[in-house]
C-alpha positions as CSV (number, residue, x, y, z in Angstrom):
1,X,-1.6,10.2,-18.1
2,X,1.1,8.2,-16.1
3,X,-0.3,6.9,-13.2
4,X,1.1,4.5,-10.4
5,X,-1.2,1.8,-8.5
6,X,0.4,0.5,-5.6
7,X,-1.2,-3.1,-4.9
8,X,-1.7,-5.2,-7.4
9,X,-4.9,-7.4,-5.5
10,X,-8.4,-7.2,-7.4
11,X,-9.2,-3.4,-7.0
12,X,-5.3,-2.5,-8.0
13,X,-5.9,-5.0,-11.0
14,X,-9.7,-3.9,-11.9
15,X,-8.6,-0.3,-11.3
16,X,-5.7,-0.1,-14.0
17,X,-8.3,-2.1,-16.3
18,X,-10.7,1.0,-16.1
19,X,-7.8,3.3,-16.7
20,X,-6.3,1.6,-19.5
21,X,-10.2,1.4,-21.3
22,X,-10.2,5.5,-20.4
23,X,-6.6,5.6,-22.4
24,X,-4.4,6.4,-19.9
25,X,-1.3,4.6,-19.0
26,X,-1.0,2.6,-15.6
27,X,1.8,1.2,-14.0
28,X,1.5,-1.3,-11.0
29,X,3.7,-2.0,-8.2
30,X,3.1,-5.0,-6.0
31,X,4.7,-4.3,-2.4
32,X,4.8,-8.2,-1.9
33,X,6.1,-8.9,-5.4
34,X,3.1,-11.2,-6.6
35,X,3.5,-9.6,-9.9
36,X,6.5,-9.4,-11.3
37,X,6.7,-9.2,-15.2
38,X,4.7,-7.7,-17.9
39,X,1.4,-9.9,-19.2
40,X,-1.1,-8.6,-20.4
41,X,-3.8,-8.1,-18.4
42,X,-7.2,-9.5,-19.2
43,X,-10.3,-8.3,-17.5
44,X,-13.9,-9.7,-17.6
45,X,-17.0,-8.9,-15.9
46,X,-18.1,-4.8,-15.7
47,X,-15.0,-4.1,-18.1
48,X,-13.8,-6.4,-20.8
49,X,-11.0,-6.6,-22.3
50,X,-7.0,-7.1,-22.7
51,X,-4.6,-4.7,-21.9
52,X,-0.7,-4.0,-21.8
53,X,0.4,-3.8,-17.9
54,X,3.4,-2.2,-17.1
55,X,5.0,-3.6,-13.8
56,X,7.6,-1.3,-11.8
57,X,10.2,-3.3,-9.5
58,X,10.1,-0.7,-7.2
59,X,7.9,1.9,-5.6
60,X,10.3,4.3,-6.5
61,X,10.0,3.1,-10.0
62,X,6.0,3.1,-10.3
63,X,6.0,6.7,-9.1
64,X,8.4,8.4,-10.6
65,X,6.9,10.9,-13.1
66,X,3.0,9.7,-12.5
67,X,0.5,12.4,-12.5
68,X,-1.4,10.1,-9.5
69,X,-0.8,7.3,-7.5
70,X,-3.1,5.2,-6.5
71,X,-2.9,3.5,-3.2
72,X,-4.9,0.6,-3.8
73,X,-4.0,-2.0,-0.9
74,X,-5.8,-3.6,2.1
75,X,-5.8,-0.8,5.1
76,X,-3.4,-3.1,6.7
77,X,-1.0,-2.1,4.3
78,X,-1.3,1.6,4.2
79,X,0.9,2.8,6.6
80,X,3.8,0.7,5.3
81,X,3.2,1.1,1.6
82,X,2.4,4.9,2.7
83,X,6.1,5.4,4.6
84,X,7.6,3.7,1.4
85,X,5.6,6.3,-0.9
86,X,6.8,8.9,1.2
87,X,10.3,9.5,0.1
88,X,9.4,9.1,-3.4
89,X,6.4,11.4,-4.1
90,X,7.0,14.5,-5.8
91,X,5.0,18.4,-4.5
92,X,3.5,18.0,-8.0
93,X,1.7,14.9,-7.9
94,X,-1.8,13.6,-6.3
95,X,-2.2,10.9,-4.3
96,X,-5.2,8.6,-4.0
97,X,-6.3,6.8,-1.1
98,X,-8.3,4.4,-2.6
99,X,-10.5,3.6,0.0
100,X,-9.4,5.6,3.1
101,X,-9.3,3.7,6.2
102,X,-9.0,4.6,10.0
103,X,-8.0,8.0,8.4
104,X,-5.5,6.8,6.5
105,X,-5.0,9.9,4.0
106,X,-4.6,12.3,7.0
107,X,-1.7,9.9,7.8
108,X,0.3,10.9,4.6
109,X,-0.8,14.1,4.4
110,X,0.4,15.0,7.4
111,X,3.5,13.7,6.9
112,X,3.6,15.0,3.3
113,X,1.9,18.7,3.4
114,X,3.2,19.7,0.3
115,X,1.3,17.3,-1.9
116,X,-2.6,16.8,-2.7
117,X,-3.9,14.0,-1.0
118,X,-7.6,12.6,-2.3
119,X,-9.5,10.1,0.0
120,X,-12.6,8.0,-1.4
121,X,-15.1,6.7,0.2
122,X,-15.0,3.2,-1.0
123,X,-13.1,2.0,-4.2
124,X,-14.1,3.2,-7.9
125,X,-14.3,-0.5,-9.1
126,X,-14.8,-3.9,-7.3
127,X,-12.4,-6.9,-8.2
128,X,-11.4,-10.2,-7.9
129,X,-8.3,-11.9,-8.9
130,X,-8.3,-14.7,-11.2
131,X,-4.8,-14.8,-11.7
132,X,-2.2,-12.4,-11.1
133,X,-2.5,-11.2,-15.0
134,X,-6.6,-11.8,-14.8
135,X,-9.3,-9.8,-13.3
136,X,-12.9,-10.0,-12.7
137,X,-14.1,-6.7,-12.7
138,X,-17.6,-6.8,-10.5
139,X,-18.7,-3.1,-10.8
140,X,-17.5,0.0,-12.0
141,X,-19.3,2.3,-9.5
142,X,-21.8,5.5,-10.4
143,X,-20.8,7.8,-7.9
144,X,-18.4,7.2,-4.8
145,X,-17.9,10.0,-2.2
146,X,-13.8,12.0,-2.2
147,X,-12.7,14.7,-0.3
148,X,-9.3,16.8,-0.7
149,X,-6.5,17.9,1.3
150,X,-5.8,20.8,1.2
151,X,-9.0,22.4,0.4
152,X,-7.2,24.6,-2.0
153,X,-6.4,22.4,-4.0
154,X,-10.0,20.8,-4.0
155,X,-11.1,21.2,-7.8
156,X,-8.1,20.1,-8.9
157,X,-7.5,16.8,-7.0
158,X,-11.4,16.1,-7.8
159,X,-10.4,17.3,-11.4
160,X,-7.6,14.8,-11.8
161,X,-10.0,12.3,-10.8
162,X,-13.0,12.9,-13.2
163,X,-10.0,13.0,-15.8
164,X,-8.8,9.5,-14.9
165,X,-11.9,7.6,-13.7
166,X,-15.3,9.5,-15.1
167,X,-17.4,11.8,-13.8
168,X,-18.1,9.9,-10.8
169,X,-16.8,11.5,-7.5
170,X,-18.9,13.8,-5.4
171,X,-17.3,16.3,-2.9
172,X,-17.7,15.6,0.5
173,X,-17.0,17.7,3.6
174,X,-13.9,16.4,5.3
175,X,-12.5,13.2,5.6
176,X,-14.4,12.6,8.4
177,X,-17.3,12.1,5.9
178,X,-15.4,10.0,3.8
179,X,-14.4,7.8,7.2
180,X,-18.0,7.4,8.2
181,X,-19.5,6.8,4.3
182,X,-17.4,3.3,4.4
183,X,-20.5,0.5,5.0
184,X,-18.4,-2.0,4.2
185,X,-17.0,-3.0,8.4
186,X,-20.7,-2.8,9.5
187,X,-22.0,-4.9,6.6
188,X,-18.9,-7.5,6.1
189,X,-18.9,-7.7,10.4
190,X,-22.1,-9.1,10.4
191,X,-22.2,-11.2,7.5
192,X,-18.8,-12.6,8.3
193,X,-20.3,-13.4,12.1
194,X,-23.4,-14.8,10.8
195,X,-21.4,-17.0,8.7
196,X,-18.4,-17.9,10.3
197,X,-18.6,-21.5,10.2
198,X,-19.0,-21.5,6.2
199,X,-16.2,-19.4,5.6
200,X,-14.5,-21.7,8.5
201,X,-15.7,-24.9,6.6
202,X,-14.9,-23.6,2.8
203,X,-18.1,-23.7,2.1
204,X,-19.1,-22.1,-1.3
205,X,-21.4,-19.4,-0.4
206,X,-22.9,-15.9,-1.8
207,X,-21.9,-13.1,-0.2
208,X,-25.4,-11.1,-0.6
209,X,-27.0,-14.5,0.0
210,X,-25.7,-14.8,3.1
211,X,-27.7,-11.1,3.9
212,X,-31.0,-12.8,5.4
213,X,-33.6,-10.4,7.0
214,X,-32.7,-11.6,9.9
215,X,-28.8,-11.0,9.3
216,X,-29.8,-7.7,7.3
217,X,-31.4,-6.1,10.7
218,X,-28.3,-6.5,12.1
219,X,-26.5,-4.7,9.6
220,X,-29.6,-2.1,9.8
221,X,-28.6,-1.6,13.3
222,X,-24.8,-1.2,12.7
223,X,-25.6,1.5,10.4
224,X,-27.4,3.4,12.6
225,X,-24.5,3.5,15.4
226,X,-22.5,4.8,11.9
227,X,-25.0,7.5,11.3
228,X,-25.1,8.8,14.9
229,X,-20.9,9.1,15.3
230,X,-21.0,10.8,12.0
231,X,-24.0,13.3,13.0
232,X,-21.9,14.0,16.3
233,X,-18.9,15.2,13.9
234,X,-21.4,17.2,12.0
235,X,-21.5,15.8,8.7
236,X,-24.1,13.7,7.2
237,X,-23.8,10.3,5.0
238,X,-25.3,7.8,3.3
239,X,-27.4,5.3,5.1
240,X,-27.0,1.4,3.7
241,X,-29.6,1.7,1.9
242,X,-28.5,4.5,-0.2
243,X,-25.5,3.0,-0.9
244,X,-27.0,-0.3,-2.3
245,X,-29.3,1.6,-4.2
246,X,-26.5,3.8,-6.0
247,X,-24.1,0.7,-6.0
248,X,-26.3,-1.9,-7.7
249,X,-28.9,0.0,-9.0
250,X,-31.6,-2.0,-6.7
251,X,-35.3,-0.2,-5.1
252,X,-35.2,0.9,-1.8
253,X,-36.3,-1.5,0.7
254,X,-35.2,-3.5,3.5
255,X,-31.4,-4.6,3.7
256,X,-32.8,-8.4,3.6
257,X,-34.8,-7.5,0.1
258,X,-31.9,-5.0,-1.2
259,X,-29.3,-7.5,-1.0
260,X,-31.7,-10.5,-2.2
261,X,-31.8,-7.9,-5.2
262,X,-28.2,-8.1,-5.6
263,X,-28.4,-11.8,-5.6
264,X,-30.7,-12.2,-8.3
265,X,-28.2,-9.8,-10.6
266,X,-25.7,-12.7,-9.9
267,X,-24.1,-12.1,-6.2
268,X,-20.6,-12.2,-5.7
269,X,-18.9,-15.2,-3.7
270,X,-18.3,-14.9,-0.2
271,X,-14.8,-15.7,1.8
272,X,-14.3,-19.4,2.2
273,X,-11.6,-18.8,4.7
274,X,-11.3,-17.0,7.6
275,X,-8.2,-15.0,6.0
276,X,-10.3,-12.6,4.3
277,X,-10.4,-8.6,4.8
278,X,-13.7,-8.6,6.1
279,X,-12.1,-9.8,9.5
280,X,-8.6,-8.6,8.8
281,X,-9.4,-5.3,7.6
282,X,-13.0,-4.2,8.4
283,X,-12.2,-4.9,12.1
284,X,-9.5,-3.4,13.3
285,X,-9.2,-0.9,10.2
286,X,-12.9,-0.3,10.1
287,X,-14.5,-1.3,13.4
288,X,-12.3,-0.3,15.4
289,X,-11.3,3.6,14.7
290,X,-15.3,4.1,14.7
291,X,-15.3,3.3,17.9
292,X,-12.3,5.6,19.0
293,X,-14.0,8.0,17.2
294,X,-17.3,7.6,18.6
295,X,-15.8,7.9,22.4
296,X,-14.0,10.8,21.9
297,X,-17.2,12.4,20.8
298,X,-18.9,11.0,23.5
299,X,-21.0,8.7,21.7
300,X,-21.9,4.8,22.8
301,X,-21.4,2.4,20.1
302,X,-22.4,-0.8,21.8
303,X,-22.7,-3.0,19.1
304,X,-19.7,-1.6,16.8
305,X,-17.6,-2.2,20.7
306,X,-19.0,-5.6,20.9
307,X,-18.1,-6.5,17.2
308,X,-14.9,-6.1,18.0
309,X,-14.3,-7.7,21.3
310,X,-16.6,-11.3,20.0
311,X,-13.9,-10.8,16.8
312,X,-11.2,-10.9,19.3
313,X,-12.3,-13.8,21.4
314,X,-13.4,-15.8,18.3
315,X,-9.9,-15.5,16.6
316,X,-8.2,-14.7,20.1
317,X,-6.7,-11.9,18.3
318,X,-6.4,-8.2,19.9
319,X,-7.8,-6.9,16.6
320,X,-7.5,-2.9,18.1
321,X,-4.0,-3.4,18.6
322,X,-3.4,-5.2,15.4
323,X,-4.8,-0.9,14.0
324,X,-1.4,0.6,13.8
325,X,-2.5,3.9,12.1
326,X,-4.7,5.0,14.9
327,X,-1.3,5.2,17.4
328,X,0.2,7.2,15.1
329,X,-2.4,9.6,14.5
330,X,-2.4,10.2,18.4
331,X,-6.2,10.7,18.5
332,X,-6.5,9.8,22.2
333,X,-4.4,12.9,23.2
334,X,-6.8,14.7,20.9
335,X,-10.4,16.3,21.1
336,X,-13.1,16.1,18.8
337,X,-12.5,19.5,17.9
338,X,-8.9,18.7,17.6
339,X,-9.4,16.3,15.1
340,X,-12.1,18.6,13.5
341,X,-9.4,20.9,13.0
342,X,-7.0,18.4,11.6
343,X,-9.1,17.4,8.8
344,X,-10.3,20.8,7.4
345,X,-7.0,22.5,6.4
């Protein structure tokens, strides 16, 4: 099958490697033009290999005719790739929101009812760029959480998934579960402030290194503001722990120990400069919309809050004006069980 990846970063790169070994046929579209002709591309790592890369010029271009497409960019990006996308997508094709932020696939489908919009929980592959024709693929993940809109059309978007990627994806409630299954703001938040001044410096550091006990109770504690906003939306998700157990295959134990287990299996670098997504995405795409969401339940999320106000100061940034998804999703004129609503057609 045909099918379009907007974004061309690591996980657009590592995620046309995994379709190309499953035999289909990707085609990438890079919305800031960093890829712009036809190498092959080579992946290492989880998935090895060479593969022929088709490169559209246009959005317009990678769509046309795809069975999927695959939005595969930073958070910051989806509403602008999204409003591209949207004149171009066809009533028969599925969209993936690969991962959904701040509610990012209840964006386009509500602006697009007639199509089948998937959101994932987190990304079916981690990457890193080598080059813009070279990928380091760091994991191909077991299972990842997805969730359809409409519900109609539920085992078939999940379908079209299992057909492209593997029988990976698990159906989850709403997208509301998908939101809150996302550990990656709480865990990149407080590694990122626990290490500031190495990424600040250009240090060459580990990212799960970084993950002391001391740093991993911090986390632990994040998660558990996570777990209660989702549990006042009804819908329960994994904790941390689970995750890195399912993600890396580790035993069960503190978040220190789990991610000292992922160190030992090799690591992964951590930023080396402060322009990373784990500041420019996790906090106003990640931290922030928790926290919106948590108040209009009614529930306090003191450290998420104060995650995002140190952020600010540190970068003197208004990162939750910097979310410009949550605006046009007018959840503040909303209720809870407005919103519930919303995401269960």
């Amino acid at each position: 099958m045909k099918v379009a990846i907007l974004g061309a970063g690591g996980i657009g790169m590592a995620t046309a490697a995994l379709l190309c070994r499953n035999g289909h046929l990707p085609v990438i579209w890079s919305p800031s033009g960093r890829v712009a002709k036809c190498d092959p591309l080579v992946a290492e790592g989880a998935i090895e290999g060479e593969f022929q890369l088709d490169v559209a010029v246009s959005c317009a271009e990678a769509v046309q005719d795809a069975s999927a497409v695959v939005f595969a960019i930073p958070a910051y990006g989806h509403r602008s790739v999204m409003d591209e996308a949207i004149g171009h997508l066809q009533p028969q094709q599925t969209a993936i929101v690969s991962s959904q932020y701040s509610l990012s696939a209840l964006y386009l489908a509500e602006r697009r009812p007639d199509i089948t919009v998937v959101a994932w929980g987190t990304t079916v592959v981690m990457g890193r760029p080598l080059s813009p024709s070279r990928v380091k693929v760091l994991t191909v993940r077991a299972q990842l959480d997805a969730c359809v809109l409409p519900e109609s059309a539920a085992a078939t978007g999940l379908g079209l998934c299992r057909a492209l990627f593997g029988d990976r994806f698990l159906a989850c409630k709403n997208l509301l579960a998908i939101q809150f299954s996302n550990v990656n703001p709480e865990a990149h938040m407080a590694n990122a402030l626990c290490n500031l001044t190495r990424m600040e410096k250009g240090e060459n550091w580990d990212n799960y290194g970084g993950i002391t006990e001391t740093v991993g109770r911090l986390i632990e504690a994040l998660d558990d503001e996570r777990l209660e906003v989702a549990r006042a939306y009804g819908v329960k998700v994994r904790t941390i722990h689970q995750h890195m157990h399912l993600s890396f295959d580790l035993p069960y134990g503190s978040m220190g120990a789990m991610a000292a287990g992922v160190l030992a299996k090799g690591g992964s670098p951590g930023p080396t400069s402060l322009q990373t997504r784990w500041i420019g995405e996790d906090i106003p795409f990640g931290l922030v919309p928790t926290v919106a969401l948590a108040d209009l339940a009614g529930v306090s999320t003191p450290l998420h809050a104060a995650g995002v106000r140190i952020f600010s100061a540190l970068f003197g940034r208004n990162f939750e004006g910097e979310n410009d998804l949550l605006p046009a999703l007018a959840l503040t004129a909303a209720t809870a069980g407005d919103l519930l609503h919303r995401v269960q057609r």
